[in-house]
C-alpha positions in Angstrom: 0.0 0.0 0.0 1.4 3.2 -1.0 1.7 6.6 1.5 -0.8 8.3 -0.2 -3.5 5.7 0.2 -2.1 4.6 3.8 -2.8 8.9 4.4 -6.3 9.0 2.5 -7.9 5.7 5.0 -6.5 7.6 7.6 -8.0 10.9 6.8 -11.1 8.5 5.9 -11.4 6.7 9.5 -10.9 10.4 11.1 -13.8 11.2 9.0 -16.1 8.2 10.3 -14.6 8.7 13.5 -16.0 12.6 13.6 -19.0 11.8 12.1 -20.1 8.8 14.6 -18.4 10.6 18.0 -18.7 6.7 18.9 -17.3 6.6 22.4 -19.3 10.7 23.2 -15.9 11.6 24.1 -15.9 14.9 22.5 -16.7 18.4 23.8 -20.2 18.6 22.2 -21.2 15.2 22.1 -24.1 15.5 24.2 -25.3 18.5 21.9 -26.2 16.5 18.9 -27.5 19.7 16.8 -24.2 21.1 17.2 -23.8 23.6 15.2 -20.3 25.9 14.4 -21.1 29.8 13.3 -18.9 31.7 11.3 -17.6 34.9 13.6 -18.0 37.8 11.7 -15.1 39.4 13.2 -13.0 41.8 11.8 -9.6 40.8 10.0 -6.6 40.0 12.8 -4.6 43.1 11.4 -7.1 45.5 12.5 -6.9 44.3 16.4 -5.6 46.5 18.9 -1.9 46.3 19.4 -1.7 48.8 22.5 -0.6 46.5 25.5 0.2 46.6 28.9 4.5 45.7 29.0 4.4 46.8 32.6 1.4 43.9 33.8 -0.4 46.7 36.2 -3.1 44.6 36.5 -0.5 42.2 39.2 -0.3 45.6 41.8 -4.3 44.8 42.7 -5.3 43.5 45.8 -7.3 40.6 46.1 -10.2 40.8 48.5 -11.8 37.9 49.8 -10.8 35.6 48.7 -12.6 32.5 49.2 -15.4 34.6 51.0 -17.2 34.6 47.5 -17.3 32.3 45.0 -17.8 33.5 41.5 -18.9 37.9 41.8 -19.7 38.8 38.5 -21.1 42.0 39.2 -20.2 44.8 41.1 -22.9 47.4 42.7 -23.5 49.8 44.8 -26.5 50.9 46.3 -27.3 55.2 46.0 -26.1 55.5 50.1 -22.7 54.4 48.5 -22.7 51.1 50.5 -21.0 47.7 49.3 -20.2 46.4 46.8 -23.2 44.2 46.3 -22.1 40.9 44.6 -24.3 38.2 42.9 -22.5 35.1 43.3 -22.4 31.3 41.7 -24.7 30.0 45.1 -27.4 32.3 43.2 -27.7 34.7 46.2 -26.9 38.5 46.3 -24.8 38.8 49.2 -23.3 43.2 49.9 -20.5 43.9 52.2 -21.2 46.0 55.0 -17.6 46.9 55.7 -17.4 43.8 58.2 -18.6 41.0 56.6 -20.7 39.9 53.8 -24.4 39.6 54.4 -27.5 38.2 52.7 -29.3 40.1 50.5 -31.8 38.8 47.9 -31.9 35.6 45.8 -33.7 34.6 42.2 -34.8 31.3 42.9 -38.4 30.3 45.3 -37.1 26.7 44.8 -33.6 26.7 47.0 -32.7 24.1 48.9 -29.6 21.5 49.7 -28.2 21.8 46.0 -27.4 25.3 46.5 -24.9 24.6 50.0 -21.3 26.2 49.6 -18.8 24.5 47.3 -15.9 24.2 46.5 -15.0 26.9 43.3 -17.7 28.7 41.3 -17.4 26.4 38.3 -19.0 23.4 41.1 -22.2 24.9 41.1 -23.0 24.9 37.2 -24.9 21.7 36.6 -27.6 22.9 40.0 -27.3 26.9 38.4 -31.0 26.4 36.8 -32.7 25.4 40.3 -30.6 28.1 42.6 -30.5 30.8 40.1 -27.5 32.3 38.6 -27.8 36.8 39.0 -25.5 38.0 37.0 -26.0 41.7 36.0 -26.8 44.3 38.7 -27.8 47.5 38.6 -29.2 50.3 41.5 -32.2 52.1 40.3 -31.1 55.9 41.7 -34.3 57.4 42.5 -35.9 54.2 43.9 -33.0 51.9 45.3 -34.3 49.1 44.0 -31.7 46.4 42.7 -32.3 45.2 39.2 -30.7 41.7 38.5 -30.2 39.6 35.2 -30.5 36.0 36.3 -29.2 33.6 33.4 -32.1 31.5 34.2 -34.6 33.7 35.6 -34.9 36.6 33.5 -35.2 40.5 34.4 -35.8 40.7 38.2 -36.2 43.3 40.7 -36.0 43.5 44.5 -36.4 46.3 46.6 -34.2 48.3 49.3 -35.1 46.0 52.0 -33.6 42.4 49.6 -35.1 39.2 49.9 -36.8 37.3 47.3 -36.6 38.5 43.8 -39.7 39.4 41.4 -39.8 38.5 37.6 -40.7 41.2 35.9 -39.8 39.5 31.9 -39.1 35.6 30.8 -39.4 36.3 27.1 -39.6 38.8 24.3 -41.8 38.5 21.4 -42.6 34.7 22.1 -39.0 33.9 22.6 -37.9 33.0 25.9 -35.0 34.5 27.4 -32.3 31.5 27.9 -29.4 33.5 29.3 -30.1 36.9 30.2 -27.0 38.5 31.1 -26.4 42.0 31.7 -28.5 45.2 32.0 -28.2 48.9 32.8 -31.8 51.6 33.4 -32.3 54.8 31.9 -33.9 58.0 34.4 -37.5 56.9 32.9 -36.9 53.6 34.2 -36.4 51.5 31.1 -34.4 49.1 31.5 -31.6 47.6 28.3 -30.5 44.1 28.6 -28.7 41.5 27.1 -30.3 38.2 26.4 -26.6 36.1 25.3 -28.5 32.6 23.7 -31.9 31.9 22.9 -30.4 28.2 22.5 -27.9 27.5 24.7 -28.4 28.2 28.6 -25.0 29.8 30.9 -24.8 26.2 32.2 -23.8 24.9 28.7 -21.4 28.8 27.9 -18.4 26.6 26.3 -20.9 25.3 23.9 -22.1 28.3 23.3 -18.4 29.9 22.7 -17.3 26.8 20.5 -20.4 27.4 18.1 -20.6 31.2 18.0 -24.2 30.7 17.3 -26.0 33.9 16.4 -29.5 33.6 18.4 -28.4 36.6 20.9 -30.6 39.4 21.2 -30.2 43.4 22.7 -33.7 43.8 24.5 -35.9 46.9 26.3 -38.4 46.9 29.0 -41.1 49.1 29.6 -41.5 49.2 33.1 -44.8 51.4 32.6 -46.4 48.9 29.6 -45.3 45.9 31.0 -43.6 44.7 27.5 -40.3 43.8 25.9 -39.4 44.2 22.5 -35.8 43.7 20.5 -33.6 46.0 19.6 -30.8 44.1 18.1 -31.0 40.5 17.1 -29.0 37.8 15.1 -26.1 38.9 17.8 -23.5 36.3 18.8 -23.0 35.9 22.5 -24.2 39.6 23.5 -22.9 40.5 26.9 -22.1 43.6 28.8 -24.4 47.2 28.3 -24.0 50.4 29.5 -26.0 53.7 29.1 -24.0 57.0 27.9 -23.9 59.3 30.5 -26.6 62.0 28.9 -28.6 59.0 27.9 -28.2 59.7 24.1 -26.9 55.8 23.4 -25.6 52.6 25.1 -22.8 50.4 24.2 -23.1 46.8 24.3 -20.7 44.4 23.8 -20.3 41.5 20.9 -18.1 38.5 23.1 -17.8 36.3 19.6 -16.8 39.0 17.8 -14.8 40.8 20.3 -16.6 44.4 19.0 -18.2 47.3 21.1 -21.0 48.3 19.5 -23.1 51.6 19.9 -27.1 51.8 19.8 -28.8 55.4 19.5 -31.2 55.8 21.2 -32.1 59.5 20.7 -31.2 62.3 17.5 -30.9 61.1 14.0 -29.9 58.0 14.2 -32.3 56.8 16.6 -32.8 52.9 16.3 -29.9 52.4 14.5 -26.5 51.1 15.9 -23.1 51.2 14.6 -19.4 49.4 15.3 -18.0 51.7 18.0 -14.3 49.9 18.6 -12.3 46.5 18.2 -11.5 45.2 21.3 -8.3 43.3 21.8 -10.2 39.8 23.1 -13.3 38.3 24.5 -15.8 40.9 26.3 -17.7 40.4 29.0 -19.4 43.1 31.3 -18.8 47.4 30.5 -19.4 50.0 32.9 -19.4 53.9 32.8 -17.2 55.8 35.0 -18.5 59.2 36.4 -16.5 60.8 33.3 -18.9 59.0 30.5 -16.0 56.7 29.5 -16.5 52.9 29.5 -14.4 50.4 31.1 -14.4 46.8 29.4 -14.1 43.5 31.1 -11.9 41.1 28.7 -11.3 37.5 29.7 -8.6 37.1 27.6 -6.9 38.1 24.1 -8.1 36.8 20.9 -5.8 34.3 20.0 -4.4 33.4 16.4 -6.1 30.1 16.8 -9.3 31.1 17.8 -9.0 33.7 15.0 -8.5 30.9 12.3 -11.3 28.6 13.8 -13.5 31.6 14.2 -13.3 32.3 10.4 -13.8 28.4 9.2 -16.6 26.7 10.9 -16.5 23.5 9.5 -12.8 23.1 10.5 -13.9 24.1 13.8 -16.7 21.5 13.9 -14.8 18.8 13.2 -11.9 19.6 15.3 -14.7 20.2 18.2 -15.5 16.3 17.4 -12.3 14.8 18.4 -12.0 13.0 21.6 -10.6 16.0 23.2 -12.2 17.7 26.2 -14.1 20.9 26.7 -11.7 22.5 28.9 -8.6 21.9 26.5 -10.6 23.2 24.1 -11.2 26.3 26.1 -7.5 26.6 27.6 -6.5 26.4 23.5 -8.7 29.1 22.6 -7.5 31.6 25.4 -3.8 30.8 24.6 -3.2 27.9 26.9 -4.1 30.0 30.4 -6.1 32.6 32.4 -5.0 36.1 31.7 -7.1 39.1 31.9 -6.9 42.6 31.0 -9.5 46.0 31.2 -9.4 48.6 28.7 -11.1 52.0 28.7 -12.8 54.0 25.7 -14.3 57.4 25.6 -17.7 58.3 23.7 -16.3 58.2 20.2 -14.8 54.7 20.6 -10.9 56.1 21.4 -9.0 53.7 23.8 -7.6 55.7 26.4 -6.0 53.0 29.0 -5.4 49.5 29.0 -4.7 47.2 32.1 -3.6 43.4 31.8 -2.1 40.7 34.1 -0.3 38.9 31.0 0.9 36.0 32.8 -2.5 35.5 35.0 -0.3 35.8 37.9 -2.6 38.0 40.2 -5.8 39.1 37.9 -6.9 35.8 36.0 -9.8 36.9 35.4 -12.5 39.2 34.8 -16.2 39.5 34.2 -16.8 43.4 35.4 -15.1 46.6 36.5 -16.6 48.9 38.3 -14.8 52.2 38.8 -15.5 54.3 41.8 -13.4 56.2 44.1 -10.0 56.6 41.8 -10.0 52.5 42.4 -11.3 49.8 40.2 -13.9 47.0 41.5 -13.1 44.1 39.5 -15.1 40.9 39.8 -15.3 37.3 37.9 -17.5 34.5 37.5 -14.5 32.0 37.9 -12.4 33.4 40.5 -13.4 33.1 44.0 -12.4 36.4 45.1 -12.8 40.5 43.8 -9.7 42.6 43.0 -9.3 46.1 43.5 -6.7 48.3 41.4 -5.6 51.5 42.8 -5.6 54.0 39.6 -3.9 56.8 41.7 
C-alpha cells in the first residue's frame, strides 16, 4: 500500500470517527444539533496592538478571597454602601464593611443543591434550580436592585432584599435563555442582554465553541409591562452600559470581540453602529462618572481562535475529536487565564489598557466597576474581587 492511500484511510477513519463521536468523548457530544457559526469578526490586522508591558493589573489587591465564589457584578446601592455581589450559590450577598451579608436571591425553589462549594465552576450543573444573577444595577431614584439571572430573566428586588420578582421571561414569544447583563435609563427602562436563545450559561463553552447567532439586545417598559428587540441575530451579546446624557448605550459582541453603539435618541435613533475592536473576548462594560466605559476582557483573541472563528466546518470537526471541553477552552485563550481591562471614551478612542499577562494576580475578569480613583473588579470563575488603585 502506497503513503498516499495509507494517508487518504487515515483521513477517511478520522472522518467516520467525527461523524459517529462513537465513544461521546468529545466536547459537544451531548449537543447532537451542534452547530459551528462563522464569527463575523474583523480581520486579525485591525486588532488593537496597545498592550500593557508593565502587567499593572498584578499591583491589585485581592479581597476575599474565598469569601465569595464566582462575583460577577459589582454594585453599589445610591447611600454608597458595598459592593453588592451576585455570586455562583445564586444569592446576592453586599458587604457591610465587616462582613458579607444576605441580600436577595432569584430562585423560590432553593434548597440543599445550592450549600457552599468548593470553586464557582462546582455549582454549574444545580445553576438552573438556585439561580445564577449575573448583572446588577441600582435604580437611583428608587434603590431598587435590578438583576439579570441567566435562568430567571429580568428581576427586581427592593431596598429591604429578599426574594426577587420576575418582571420578563421572554420577548416577542421567545424566551429568554441566558439573560446576562442590563443597565436603566432615568424613565426607568431598563436595556439588557439576552446572550443565547439556544444555549443556557450552564452549557457557555458550547455556546463559545459554536458562536451561534441567536443573541438578542432587548428593552423593558416598566410602565407597559412589554419587551421588544432591539438588536437580534447577535452572537454571544454581553455587557451594556448607558452613555452618560442618555443619548446611546454600548453593548458588547463576546464572539466577535466588538463594542457596538445603539442610538437611542437624535438622528440616528434605532440604529446602531461598530464603536471599537476590542483586543479579546468581552464580558461586562461599565461607565465611569467621566462617560467613558471600562471593558471587562477575559482574555486576548488568539491566532487560533481567530483561524477557527473564520472556518466553521474546520472548527466542527476539530470540536468532534475525543478532546475535552476544557482543552478546548484553555487552546482558545492561549493555553491559560489572563485578563486585562481597557477604557474607551464616547467616540470609541482607547484611552487605558490594564492586563495581568501571565494571569499571575488578575486571571480573570467579568466586570469593572470604577468608583473612588479604584477599580472594582469581579469574575464569575475566581473566588475572590480585586481592587486596582488607579492613583
Amino acid at each position: 500500500m502506497t503513503p498516499a492511500a495509507i494517508f487518504a484511510g487515515l483521513c477517511l477513519l478520522l472522518a467516520t470517527y467525527c461523524a459517529v463521536d462513537p465513544f461521546k468523548h468529545s466536547a459537544v457530544s451531548e449537543f447532537p444539533d451542534f452547530k459551528a457559526v462563522e464569527v463575523q469578526m474583523p480581520a486579525w490586522s485591525d486588532l488593537p496592538v496597545e498592550r500593557d508591558y508593565e502587567n499593572l493589573l498584578q499591583k491589585s489587591e485581592i479581597k476575599f478571597l474565598n469569601q465569595i465564589q464566582g462575583p460577577e457584578s459589582m454594585a453599589f446601592d445610591p447611600m454608597g454602601r458595598g459592593p453588592y455581589t451576585g455570586i455562583a450559590d445564586g444569592r446576592i450577598v453586599f458587604w457591610d464593611g465587616h462582613k458579607w451579608n444576605n441580600f436577595a436571591y432569584t430562585s423560590s425553589n432553593r434548597s440543599s443543591l445550592c450549600d457552599p462549594k468548593p470553586s464557582p465552576l462546582s455549582y454549574l450543573k444545580n445553576e438552573h434550580i438556585c439561580g445564577r444573577p449575573l448583572g446588577l444595577r441600582f435604580d437611583k431614584k428608587t434603590g431598587d436592585l435590578y438583576i439579570a439571572d441567566a435562568y430567571f430573566g429580568l428581576m427586581k428586588v427592593g431596598p429591604e432584599g429578599g426574594l426577587a420578582t420576575s418582571l420578563t421571561t421572554d420577548a416577542e414569544g421567545v424566551p429568554l435563555r441566558f439573560s446576562n447583563d442590563l443597565d436603566i435609563d432615568d424613565q426607568g427602562n431598563v436595556y439588557f442582554t439576552d446572550s443565547s436563545t439556544k444555549y443556557q450559561r450552564r452549557n457557555f463553552l458550547q455556546l463559545v465553541f459554536s458562536s451561534e447567532d441567536s443573541g438578542r439586545v432587548l428593552k423593558y417598559d416598566p410602565n407597559t409591562k412589554e419587551t421588544t428587540v432591539l438588536v437580534r441575530n447577535l452572537q454571544f451579546p454581553n455587557g451594556i452600559s448607558l452613555s452618560k446624557d442618555g443619548a446611546f448605550f454600548v453593548f458588547c459582541e463576546g464572539s466577535i470581540g466588538r463594542l457596538t453603539k445603539y442610538w437611542l435618541k437624535g438622528e440616528k435613533a434605532r440604529t446602531w453602529e461598530p464603536l471599537a475592536v476590542l483586543p479579546g473576548f468581552p464580558d461586562n462594560v461599565r461607565r465611569n462618572e467621566n462617560g467613558e466605559f471600562w471593558v471587562a476582557i477575559h482574555c486576548r483573541r488568539t491566532i487560533y481562535a481567530h483561524i477557527l472563528g473564520r472556518y466553521p466546518k474546520v472548527r466542527e470537526l476539530w470540536l468532534k475529536l475525543p478532546i475535552s471541553a476544557k482543552l478546548h477552552y484553555l487552546m482558545q485563550i492561549g493555553g491559560r487565564l489572563h485578563a486585562l481591562v481597557v477604557k474607551y471614551n464616547q467616540e470609541g478612542k482607547l484611552l487605558q489598557i490594564l492586563e495581568d499577562r501571565q494571569g499571575k494576580v488578575v486571571k480573570a475578569v467579568s466586570e469593572v466597576e470604577e468608583r473612588d480613583g479604584k477599580l472594582w473588579m469581579g469574575s464569575v470563575l475566581m473566588p475572590f474581587v480585586a481592587v486596582y488603585d488607579l492613583e
